[in-house]
C-alpha positions as a Markdown table, in Angstrom:
| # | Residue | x | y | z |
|---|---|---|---|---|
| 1 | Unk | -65.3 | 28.7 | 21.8 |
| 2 | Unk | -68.1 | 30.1 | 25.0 |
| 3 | Unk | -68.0 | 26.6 | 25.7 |
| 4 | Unk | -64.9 | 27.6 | 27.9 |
| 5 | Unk | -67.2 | 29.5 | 29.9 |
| 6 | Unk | -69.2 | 26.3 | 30.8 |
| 7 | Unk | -66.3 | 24.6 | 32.5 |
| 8 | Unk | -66.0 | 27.8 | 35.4 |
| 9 | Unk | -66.9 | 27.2 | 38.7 |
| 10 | Unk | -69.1 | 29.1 | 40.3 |
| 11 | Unk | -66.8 | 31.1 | 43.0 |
| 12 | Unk | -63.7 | 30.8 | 40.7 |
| 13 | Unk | -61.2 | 34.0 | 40.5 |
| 14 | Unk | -61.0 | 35.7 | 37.3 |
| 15 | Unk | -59.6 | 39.0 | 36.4 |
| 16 | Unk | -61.9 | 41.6 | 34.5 |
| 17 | Unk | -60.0 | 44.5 | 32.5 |
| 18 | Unk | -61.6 | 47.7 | 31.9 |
| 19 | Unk | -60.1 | 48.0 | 28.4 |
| 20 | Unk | -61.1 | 51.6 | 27.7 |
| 21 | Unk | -59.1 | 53.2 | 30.3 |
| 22 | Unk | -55.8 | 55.0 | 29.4 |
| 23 | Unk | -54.4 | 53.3 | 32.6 |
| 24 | Unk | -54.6 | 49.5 | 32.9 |
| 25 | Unk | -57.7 | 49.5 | 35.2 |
| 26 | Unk | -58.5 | 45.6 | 36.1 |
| 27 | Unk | -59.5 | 43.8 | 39.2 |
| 28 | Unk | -59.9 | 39.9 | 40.2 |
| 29 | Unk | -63.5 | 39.3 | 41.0 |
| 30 | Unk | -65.2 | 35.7 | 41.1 |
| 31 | Unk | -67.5 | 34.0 | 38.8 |
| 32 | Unk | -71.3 | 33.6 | 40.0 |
| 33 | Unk | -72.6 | 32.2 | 36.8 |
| 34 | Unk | -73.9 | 32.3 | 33.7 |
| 35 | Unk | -77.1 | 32.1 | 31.7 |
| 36 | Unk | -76.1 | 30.7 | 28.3 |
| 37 | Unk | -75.7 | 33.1 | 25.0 |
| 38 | Unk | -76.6 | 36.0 | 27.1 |
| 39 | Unk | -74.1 | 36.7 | 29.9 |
| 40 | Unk | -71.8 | 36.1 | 31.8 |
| 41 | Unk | -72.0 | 37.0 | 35.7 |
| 42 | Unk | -69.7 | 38.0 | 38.1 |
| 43 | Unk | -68.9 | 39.5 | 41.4 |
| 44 | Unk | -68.7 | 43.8 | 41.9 |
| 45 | Unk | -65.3 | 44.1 | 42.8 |
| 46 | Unk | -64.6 | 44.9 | 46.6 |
| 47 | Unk | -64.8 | 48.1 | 47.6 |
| 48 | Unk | -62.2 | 48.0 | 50.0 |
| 49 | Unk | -59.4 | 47.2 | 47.3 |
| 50 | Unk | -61.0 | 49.2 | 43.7 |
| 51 | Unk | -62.6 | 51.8 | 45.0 |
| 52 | Unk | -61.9 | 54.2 | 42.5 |
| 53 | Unk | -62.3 | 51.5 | 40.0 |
| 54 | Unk | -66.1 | 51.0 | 40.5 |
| 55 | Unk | -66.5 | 54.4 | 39.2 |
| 56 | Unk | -65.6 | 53.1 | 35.3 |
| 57 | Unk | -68.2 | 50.1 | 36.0 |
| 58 | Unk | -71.4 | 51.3 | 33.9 |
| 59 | Unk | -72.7 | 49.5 | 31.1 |
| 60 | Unk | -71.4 | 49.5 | 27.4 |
| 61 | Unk | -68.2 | 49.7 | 29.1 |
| 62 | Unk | -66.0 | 47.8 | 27.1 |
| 63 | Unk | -63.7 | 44.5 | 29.2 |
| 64 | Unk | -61.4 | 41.6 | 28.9 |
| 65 | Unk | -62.2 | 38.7 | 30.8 |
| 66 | Unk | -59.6 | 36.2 | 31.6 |
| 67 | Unk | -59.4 | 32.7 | 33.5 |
| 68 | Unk | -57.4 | 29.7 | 34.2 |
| 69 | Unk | -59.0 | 26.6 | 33.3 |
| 70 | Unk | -57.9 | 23.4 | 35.5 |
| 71 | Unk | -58.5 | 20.7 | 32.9 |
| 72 | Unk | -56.0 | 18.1 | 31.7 |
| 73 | Unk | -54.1 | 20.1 | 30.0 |
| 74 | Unk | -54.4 | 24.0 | 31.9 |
| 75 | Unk | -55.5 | 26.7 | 29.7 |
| 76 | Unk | -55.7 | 30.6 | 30.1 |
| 77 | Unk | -58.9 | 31.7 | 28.5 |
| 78 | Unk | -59.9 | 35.3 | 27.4 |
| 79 | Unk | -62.6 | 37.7 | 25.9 |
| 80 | Unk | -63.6 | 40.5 | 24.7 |
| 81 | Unk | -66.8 | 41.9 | 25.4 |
| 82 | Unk | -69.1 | 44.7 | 27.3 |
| 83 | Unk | -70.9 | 45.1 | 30.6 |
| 84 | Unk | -74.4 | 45.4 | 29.6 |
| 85 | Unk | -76.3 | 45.7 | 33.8 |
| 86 | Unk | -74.7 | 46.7 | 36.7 |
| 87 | Unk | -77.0 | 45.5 | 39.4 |
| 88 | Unk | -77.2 | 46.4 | 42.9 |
| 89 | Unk | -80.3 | 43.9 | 44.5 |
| 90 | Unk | -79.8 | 41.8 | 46.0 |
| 91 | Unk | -75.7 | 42.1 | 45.3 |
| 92 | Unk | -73.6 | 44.2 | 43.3 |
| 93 | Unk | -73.2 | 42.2 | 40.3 |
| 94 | Unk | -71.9 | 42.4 | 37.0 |
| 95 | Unk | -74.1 | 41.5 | 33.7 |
| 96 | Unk | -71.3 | 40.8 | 31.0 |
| 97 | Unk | -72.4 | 40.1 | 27.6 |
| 98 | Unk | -71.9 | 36.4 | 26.2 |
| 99 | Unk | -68.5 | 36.6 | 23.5 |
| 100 | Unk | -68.7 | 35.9 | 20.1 |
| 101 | Unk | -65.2 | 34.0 | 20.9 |
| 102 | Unk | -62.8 | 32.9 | 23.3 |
| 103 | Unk | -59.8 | 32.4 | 22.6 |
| 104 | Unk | -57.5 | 30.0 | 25.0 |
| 105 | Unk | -54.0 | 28.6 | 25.2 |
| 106 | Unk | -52.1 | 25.5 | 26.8 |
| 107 | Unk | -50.2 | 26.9 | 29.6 |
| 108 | Unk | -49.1 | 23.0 | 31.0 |
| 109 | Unk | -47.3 | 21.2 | 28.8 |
| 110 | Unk | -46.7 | 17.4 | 29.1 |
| 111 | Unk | -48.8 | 15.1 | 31.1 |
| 112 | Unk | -50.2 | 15.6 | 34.9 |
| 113 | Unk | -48.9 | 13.1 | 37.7 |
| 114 | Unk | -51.1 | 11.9 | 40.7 |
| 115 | Unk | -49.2 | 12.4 | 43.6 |
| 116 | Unk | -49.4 | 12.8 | 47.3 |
| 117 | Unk | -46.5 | 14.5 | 48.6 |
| 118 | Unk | -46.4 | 17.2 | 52.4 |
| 119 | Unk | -45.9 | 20.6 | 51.6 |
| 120 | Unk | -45.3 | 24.2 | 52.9 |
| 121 | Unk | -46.3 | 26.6 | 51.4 |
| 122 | Unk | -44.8 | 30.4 | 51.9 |
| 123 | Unk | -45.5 | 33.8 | 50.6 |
| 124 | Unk | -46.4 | 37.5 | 51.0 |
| 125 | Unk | -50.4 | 37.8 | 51.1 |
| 126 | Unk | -52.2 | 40.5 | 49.1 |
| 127 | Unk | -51.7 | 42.6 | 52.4 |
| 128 | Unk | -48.3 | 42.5 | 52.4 |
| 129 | Unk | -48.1 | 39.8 | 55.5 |
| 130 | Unk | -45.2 | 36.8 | 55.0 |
| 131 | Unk | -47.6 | 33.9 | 55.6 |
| 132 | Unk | -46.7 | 29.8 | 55.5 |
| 133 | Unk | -49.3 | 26.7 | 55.6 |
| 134 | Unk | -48.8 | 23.3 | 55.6 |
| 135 | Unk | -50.4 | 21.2 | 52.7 |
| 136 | Unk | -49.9 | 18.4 | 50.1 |
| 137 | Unk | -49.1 | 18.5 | 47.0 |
| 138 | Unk | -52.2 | 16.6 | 44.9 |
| 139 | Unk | -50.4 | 16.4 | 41.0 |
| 140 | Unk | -47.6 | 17.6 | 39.0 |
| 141 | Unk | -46.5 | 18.4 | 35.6 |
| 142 | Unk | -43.4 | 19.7 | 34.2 |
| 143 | Unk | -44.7 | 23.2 | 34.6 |
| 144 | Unk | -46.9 | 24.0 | 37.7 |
| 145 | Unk | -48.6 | 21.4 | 40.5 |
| 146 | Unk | -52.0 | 21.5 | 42.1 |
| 147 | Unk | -52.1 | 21.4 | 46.0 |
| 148 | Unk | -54.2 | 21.7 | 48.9 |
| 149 | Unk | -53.1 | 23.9 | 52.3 |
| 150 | Unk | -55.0 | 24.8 | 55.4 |
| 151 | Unk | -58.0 | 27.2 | 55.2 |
| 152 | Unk | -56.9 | 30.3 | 57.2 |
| 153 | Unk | -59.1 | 32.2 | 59.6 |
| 154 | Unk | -60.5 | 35.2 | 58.6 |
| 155 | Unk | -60.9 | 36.3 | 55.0 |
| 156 | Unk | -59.2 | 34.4 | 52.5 |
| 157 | Unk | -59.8 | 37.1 | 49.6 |
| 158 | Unk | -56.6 | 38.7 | 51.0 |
| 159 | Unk | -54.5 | 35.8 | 51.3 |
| 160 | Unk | -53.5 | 35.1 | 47.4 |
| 161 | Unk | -54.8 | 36.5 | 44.1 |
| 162 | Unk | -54.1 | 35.1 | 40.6 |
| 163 | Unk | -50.2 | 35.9 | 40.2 |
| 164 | Unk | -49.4 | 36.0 | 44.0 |
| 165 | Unk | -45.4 | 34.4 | 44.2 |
| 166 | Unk | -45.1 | 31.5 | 46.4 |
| 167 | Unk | -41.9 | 29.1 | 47.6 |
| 168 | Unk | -43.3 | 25.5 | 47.7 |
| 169 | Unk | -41.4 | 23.4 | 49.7 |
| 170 | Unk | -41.5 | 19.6 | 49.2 |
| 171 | Unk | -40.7 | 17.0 | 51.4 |
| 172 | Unk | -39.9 | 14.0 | 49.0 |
| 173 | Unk | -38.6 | 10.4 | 50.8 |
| 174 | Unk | -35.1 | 9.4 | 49.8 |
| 175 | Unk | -35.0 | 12.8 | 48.4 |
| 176 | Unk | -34.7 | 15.3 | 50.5 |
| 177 | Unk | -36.8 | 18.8 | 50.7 |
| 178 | Unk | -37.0 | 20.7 | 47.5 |
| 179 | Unk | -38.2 | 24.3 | 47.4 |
| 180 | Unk | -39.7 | 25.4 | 44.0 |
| 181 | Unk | -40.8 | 29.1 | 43.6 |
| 182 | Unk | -44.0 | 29.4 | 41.5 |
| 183 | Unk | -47.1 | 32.0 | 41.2 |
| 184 | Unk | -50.7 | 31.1 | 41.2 |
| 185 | Unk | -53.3 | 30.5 | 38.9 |
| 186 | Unk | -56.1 | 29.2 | 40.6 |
| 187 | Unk | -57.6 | 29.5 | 43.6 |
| 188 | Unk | -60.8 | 27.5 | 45.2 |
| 189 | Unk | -61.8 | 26.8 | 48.9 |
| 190 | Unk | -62.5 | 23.3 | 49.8 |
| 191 | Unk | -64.0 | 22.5 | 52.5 |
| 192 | Unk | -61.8 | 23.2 | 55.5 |
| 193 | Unk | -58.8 | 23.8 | 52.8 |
| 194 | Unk | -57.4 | 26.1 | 49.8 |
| 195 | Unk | -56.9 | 24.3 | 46.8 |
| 196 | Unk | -54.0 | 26.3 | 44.6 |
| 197 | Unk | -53.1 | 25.5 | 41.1 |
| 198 | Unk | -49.8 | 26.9 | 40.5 |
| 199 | Unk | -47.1 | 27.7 | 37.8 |
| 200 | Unk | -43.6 | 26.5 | 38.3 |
| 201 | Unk | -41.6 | 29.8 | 37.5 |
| 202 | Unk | -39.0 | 29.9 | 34.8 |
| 203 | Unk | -35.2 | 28.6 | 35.4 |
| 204 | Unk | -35.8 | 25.3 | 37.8 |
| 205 | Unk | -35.0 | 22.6 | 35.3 |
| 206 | Unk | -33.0 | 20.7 | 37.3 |
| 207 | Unk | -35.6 | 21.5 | 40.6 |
| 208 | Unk | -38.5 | 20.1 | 38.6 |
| 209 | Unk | -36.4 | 17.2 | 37.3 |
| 210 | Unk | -35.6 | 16.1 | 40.8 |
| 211 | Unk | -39.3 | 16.2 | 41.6 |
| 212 | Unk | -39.6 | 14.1 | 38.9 |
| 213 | Unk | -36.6 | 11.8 | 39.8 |
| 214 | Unk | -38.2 | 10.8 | 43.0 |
| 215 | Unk | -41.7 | 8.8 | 44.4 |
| 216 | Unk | -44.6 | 11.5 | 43.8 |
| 217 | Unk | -46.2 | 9.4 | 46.3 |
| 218 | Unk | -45.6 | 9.3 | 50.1 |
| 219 | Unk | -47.1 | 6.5 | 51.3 |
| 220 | Unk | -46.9 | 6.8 | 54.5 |
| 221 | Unk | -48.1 | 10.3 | 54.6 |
| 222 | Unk | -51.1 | 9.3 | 52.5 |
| 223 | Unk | -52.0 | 6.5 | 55.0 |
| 224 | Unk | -51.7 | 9.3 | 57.4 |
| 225 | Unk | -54.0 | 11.2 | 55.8 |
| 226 | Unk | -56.3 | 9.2 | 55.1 |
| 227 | Unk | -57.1 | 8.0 | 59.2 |
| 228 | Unk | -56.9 | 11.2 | 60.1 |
| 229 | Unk | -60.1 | 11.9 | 57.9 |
């Protein structure tokens, strides 16, 4: 189904796998677009981080592309296919070859939930730094949560990548604070925030069901919010 590849966002982290390598060789790179039943585009990968990787980057090289799609339900999409241009002008970009097929599965089961609760979010960055933001969560499901923090300075490419570990910590009314631990999935700047969709790691049944056992919306905070924008 390429359709899948119609619903990326231009900017939107995927991972590329150099599949003919006799190490796993792969890289998160972002998604600059598409023109339809010839190829997919994306970013070269940073030199700074895969150096040694740009080196396997030629065409006919064989990949497996893979993405997170933030729909109603949440699905992890891959494919197989080729690189068939590596260009340089006016950016090093990456000419992938349209698939045959895409194959995709749920990874959110159960129905999303508005909400509007505050939020901290803690982990180690991509360089190894123990960073926390303050945010809100947006919606929930029984298995991961989309939510919003501030927009570090500086560059956000080394903040989180697709499978960074978080601690979310939720402040819910009547409640108390909950602290769920989860990895992410998505990533997206915007405006002058980070939008994260995340996956509620396993073993937190009874965390998940207190989320659920309280208001997902802080009204208060929301009103908050709201004049402050």
């Amino acid at each position: 189904m390429p359709s899948k590849i119609s619903q990326l966002v231009t900017g939107q982290k995927i991972e590329v796998q150099v599949s003919n390598s006799n190490v796993p060789a792969r890289f998160y790179s972002e998604f600059i677009g598409a023109v339809n039943e010839r190829w997919v585009i994306v970013n070269m990968p940073d030199a700074r981080k895969y150096s040694e990787m740009r080196d396997l980057l030629q065409e006919k090289t064989p990949v497996v592309v893979r993405f997170v799609l933030e729909n109603e339900n949440g699905e992890i999409c891959a494919f197989r296919s080729e690189i068939s241009y590596v260009i340089s002008h006016p950016t090093k970009m990456l000419f992938i070859t349209w698939p045959n097929q895409v194959e995709h599965r749920v990874i959110r089961k159960g129905r999303r939930f508005d909400a509007f609760l505050p939020a901290s979010v803690s982990g180690q960055s991509i360089k190894g730094e123990e960073k926390t933001f303050r945010g809100h969560v947006l919606d929930v499901s029984e298995s991961g949560c989309r939510l919003k923090h501030e927009k570090p300075k500086g560059n956000i490419d080394e903040l989180w990548e697709n499978g960074s570990k978080i601690a979310l910590k939720i402040e819910q009314k009547n409640n108390g604070d909950l602290t769920l631990k989860a990895i992410v999935r998505q990533i997206k700047p915007v405006d002058d925030q980070l939008e994260l969709g995340v996956q509620f790691m396993g073993n937190q049944k009874n965390e998940v069901n207190s989320l659920f056992s309280g208001s997902l919306v802080d009204i208060d905070e929301l009103s908050r919010f709201e004049s402050s924008v």
